[in-house]
C-alpha positions as CSV (number, residue, x, y, z in Angstrom):
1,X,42.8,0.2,54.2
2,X,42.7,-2.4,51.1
3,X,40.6,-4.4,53.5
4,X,38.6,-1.7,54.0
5,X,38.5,-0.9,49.9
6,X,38.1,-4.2,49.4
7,X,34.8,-5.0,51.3
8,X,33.6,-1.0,50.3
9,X,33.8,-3.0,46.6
10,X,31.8,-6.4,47.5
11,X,29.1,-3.8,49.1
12,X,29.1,-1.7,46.0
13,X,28.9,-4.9,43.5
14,X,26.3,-6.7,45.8
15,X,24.0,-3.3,45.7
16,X,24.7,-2.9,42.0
17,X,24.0,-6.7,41.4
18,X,20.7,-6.5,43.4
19,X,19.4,-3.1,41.5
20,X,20.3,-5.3,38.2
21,X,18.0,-7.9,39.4
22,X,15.4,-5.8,40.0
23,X,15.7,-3.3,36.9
24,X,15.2,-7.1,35.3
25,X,12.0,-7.8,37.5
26,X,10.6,-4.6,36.9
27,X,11.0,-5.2,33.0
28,X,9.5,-8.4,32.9
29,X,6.4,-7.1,35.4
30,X,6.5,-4.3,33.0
31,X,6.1,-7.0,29.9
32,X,3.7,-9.2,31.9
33,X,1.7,-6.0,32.8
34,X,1.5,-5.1,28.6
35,X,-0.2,-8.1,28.0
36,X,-3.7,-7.9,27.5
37,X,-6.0,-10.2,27.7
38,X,-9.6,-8.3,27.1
39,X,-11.0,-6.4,24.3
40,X,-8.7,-3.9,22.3
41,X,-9.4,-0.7,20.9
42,X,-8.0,-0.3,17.3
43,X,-7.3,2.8,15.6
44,X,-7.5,2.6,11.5
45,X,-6.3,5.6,9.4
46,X,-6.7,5.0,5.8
47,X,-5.3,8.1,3.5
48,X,-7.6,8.6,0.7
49,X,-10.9,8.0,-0.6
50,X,-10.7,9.1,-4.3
51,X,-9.2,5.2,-4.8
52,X,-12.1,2.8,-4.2
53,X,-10.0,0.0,-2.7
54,X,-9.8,1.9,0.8
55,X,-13.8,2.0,1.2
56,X,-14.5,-1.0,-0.5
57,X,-12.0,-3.9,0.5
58,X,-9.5,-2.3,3.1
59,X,-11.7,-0.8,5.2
60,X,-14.6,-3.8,5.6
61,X,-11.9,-6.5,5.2
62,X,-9.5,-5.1,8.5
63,X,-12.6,-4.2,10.0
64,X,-14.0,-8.3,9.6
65,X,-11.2,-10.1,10.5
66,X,-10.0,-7.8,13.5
67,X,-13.8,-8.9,14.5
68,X,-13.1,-12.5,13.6
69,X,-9.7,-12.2,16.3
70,X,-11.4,-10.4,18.9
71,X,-15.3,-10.0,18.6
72,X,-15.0,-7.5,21.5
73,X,-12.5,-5.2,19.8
74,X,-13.6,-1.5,18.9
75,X,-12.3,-0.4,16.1
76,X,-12.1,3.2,15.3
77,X,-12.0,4.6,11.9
78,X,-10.9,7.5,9.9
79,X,-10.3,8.3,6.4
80,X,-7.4,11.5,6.0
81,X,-8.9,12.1,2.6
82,X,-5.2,13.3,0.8
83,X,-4.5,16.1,3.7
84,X,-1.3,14.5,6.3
85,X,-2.0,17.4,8.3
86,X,-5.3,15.8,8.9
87,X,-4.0,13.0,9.7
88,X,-1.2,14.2,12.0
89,X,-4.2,15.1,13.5
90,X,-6.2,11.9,13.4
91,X,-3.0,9.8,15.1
92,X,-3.1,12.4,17.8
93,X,-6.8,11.8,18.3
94,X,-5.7,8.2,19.0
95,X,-3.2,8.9,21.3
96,X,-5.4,11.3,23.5
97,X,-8.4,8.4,23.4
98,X,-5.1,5.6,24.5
99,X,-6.1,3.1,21.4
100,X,-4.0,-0.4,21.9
101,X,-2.6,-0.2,18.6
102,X,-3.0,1.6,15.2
103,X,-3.0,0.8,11.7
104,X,-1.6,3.1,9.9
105,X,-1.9,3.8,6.0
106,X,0.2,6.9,5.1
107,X,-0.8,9.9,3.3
108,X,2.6,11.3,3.8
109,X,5.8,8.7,4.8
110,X,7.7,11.8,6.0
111,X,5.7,13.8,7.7
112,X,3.6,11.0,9.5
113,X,6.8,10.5,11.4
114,X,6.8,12.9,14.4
115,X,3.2,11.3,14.9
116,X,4.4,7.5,15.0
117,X,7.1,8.6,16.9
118,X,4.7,10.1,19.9
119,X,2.5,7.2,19.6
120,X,5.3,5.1,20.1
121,X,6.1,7.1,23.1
122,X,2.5,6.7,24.4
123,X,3.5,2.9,24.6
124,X,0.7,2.4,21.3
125,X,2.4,0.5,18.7
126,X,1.8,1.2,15.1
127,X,1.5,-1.0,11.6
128,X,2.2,0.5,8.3
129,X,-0.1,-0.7,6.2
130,X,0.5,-0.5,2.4
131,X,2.7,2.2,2.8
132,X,5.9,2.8,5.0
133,X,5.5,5.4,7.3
134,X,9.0,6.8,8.6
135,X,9.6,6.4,12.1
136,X,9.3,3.9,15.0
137,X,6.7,1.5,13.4
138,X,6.4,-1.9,14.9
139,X,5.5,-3.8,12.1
140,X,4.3,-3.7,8.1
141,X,2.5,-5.1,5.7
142,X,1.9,-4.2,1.9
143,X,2.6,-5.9,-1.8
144,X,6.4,-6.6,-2.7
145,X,6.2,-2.7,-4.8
146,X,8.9,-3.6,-7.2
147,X,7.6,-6.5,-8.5
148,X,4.5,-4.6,-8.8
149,X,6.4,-2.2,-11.0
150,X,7.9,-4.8,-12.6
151,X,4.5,-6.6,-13.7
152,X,3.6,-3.8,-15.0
153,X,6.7,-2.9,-17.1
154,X,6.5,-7.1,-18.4
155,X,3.1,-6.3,-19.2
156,X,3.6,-3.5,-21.2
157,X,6.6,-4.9,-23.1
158,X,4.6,-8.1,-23.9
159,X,1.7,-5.8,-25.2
160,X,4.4,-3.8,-27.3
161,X,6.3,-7.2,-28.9
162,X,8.3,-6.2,-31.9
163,X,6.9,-2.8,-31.9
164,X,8.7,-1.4,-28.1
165,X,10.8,0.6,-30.4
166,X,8.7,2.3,-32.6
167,X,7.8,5.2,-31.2
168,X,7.4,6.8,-27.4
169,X,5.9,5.6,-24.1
170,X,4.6,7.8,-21.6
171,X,5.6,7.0,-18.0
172,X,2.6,8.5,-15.7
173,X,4.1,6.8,-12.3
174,X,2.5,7.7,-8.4
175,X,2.6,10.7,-6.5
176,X,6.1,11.6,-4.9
177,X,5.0,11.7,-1.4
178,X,3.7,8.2,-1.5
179,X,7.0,5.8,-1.0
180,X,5.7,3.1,-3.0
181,X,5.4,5.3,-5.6
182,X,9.0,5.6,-6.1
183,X,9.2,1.1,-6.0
184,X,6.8,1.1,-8.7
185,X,8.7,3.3,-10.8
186,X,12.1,1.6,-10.2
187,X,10.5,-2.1,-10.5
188,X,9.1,-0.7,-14.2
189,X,12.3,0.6,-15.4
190,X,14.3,-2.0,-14.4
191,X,11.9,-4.0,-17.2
192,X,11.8,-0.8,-19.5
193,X,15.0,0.9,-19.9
194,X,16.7,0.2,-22.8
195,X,13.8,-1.8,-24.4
196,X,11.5,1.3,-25.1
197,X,11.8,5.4,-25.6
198,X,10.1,6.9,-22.9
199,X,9.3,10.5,-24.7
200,X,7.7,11.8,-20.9
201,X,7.8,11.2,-17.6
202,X,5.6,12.3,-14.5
203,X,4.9,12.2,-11.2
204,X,1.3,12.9,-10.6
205,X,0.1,14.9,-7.7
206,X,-1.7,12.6,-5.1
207,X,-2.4,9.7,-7.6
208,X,-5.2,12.0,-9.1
209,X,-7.2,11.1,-12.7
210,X,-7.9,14.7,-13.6
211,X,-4.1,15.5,-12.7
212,X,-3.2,12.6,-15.0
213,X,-4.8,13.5,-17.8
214,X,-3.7,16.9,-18.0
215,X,-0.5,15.0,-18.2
216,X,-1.2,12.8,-21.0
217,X,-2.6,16.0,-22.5
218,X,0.4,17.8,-22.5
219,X,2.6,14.3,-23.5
220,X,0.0,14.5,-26.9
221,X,0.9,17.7,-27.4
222,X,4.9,17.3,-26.6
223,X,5.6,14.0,-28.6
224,X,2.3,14.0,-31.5
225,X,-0.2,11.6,-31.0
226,X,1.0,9.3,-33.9
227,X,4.3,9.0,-31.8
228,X,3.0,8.1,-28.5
229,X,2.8,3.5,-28.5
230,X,2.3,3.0,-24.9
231,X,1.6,4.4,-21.7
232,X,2.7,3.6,-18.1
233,X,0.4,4.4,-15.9
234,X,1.0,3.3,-12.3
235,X,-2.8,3.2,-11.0
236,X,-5.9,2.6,-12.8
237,X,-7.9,6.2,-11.5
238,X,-4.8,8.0,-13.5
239,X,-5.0,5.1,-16.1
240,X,-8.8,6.1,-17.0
241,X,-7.5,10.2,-17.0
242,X,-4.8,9.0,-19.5
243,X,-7.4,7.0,-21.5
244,X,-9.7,10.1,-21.4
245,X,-7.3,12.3,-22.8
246,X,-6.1,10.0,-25.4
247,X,-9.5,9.7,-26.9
248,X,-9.7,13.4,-27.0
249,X,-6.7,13.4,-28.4
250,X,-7.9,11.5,-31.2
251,X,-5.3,8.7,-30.7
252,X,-7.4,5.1,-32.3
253,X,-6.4,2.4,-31.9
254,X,-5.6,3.3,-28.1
255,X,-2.3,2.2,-27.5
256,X,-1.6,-0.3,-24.6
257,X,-2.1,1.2,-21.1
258,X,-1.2,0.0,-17.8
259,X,-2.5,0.0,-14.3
260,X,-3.0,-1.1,-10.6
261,X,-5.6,-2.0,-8.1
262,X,-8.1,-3.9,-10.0
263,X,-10.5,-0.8,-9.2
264,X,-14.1,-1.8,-11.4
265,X,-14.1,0.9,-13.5
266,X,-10.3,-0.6,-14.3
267,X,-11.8,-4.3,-14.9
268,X,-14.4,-2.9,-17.0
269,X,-11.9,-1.4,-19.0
270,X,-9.3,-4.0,-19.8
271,X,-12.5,-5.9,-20.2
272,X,-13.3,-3.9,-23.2
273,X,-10.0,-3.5,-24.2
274,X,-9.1,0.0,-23.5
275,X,-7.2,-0.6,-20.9
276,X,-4.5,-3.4,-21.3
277,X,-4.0,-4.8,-17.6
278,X,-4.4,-4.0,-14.5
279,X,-2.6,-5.3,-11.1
280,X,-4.7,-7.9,-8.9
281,X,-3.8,-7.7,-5.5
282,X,-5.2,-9.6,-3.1
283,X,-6.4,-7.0,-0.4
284,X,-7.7,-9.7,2.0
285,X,-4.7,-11.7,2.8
286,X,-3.3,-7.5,3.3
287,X,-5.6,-7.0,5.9
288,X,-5.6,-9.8,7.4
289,X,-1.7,-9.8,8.0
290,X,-2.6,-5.8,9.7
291,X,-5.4,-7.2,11.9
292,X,-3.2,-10.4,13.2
293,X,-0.1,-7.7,14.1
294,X,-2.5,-5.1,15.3
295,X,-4.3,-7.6,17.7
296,X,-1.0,-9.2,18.8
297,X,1.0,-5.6,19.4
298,X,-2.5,-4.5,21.1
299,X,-1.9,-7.9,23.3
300,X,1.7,-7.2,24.1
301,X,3.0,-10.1,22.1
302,X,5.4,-10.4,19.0
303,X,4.6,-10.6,15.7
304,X,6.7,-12.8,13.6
305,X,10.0,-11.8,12.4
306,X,10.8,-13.9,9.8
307,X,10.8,-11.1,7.3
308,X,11.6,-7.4,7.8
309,X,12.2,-4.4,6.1
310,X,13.9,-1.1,6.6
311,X,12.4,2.3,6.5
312,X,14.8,5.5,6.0
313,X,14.3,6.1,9.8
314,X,13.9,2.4,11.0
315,X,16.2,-1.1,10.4
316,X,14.7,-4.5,10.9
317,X,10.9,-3.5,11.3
318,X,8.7,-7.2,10.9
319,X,6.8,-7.3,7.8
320,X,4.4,-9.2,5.6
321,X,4.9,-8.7,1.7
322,X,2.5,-10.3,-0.5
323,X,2.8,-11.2,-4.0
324,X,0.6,-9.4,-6.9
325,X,-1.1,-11.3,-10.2
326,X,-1.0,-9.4,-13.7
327,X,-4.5,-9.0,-14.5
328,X,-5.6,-9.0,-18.0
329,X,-8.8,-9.9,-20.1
330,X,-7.3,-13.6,-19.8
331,X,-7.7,-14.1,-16.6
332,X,-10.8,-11.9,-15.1
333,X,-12.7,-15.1,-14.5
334,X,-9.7,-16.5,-12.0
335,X,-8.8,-13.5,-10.0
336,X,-11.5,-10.9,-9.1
337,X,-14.4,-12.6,-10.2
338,X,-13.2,-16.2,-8.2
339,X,-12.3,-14.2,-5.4
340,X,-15.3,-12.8,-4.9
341,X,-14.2,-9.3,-5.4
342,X,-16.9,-8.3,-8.0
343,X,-19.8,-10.4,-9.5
344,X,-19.8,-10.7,-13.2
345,X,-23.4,-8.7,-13.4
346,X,-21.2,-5.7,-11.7
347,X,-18.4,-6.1,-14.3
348,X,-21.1,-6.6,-17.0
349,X,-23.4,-3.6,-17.3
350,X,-25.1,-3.2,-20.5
351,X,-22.7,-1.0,-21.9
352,X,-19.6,-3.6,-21.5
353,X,-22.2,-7.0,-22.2
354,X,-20.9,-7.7,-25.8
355,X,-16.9,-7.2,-24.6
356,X,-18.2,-9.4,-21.7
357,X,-19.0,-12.0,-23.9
358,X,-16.4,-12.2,-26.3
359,X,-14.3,-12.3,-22.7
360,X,-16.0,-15.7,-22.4
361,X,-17.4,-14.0,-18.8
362,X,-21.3,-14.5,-19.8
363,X,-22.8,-17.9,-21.0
């Protein structure tokens, strides 16, 4: 009988052994059978289009270098305009029309998830791009957002000097929904608190200017306009809301004001002084990092792993942070304008040609 048991037990492990070896085969045919050698379809879903970065640099820029990786790739493109239903919608589009990868910029982090999660199901890997989306993403790329924050808050203390204690700063930081939203403000107030009086805080409604200003409005109103020395403002579209309502709030000299994305209108600005700085990023070394991981998770290879992040659904996902320049009236000739971002006859209408040259920006 224990002869019997015995062999019954070599039989058993030999079977077991062999269906290990070929669960193994059939993962690595699996692997092999991923990779892809041919042209990829690309899915990109960008969130908004009331902030002229998407249209103007991420769009075009992903769009080139995915080109310059694969000249045979299709890329297909679709802008959510604010609504995440819409774009629960759009990823599902994807999934039906079997896209090799997706890059994905969030207009919602949570509610995006059940969307990632069937695309990851579909076997279509997805890259977060500028924001993290929750759920099974296989890679990321954006700007380190506290350090944004953080340049921001440096900014606006340098701006202040001995004066940060004077009066009240008004703290317009990014829409809830948006998780880098919530970096930039915790980058900034690990620079402000404690140095400055912040008389108001808000969180404006889907980064909007017009929602901004109503805030700003009702900060006037709150604190008195001779109180109010500063002003946070996380973007530059709710920067130039804030700056609206200021001047109609009879406030002169403007007090310092902060922003983000270089937009022109936001150049112009600090430009002419109205608006103190903005935040350069550099959106092409952004989407180039999203089109390398795209192709490569479109190819069935890795993407590199020296750096990852976690999302509140996700540990260890592979990312690419890049760093962000303070952008002032200083330095407008070395960042956008040697970049290639804008010319200096877009920057310097007629109506901004006399800040322009006292900028140093026309000869």
């Amino acid at each position: 009988m224990r002869r019997v048991a015995l062999a019954a037990s070599v039989v058993s492990m030999t079977v077991a052994l062999a269906a290990c070896g070929s669960a193994k085969e059939a993962d690595s045919k699996k692997s092999d059978e991923k990779k892809k050698t041919g042209p990829l379809t690309i899915g990109l879903l960008l969130p908004e289009d009331q902030t002229a970065r998407y249209e103007n640099f991420d769009r075009p820029f992903v769009t080139k270098k995915i080109k310059a990786l694969c000249a045979d790739c299709k890329i297909l493109y679709v802008n959510a305009k604010s609504d995440p239903s819409v774009q629960q919608q759009q990823v599902d589009s994807m999934i039906t029309k079997k896209v090799d990868a997706i890059i994905l910029d969030s207009v919602d982090s949570k509610s995006i998830a059940s969307s990632v999660r069937r695309a990851d199901e579909a076997g279509i890997p997805v890259v977060a791009y500028d924001r993290l989306a929750e759920g099974p993403v296989s890679a990321y790329t954006s700007f380190d957002n506290e350090t944004v924050g953080k340049v921001q808050g440096q900014a606006l203390l340098k701006a202040l000097g001995d004066k940060a204690k004077s009066g009240k700063i008004v703290m317009l930081n990014g829409w809830e929904a948006d998780p880098n939203a919530a970096m930039f403000k915790k980058g900034a107030l690990s620079v402000l608190k404690g140095k400055v009086n912040i008389g108001k805080s808000y969180d404006i409604d889907r980064w909007l200017a017009d929602k901004a200003n109503e805030a700003m409005t009702g900060a006037i109103s709150s604190l008195g306009k001779d109180n109010i020395i500063g002003v946070y403002s996380a973007n530059d579209s709710m920067a130039g809301g804030a700056i609206t309502a200021l001047k109609s709030g009879g406030i002169d000299p403007l007090p310092p004001v902060t922003g983000q994305d270089a937009e022109l209108e936001g150049v112009r600005r600090v430009v002419a002084g109205e608006q103190y700085m903005s935040v350069y990023k550099s959106y092409l070394d952004e989407a180039t990092a999203a089109a390398e991981m795209a192709v490569a998770l479109g190819r069935g290879e890795k993407v590199n792993e020296s750096n990852t992040v976690d999302s509140p659904t996700t540990k260890h996902i592979p990312a690419t942070l890049i760093s962000p320049v303070s952008l002032t009236k200083e330095n407008v000739k070395d960042t956008v304008i040697k970049d290639g971002i804008y010319k200096v006859d877009q920057i310097c209408t007629a109506k901004y040609k006399a800040a322009c040259e006292e900028a140093g920006l026309l000869k």
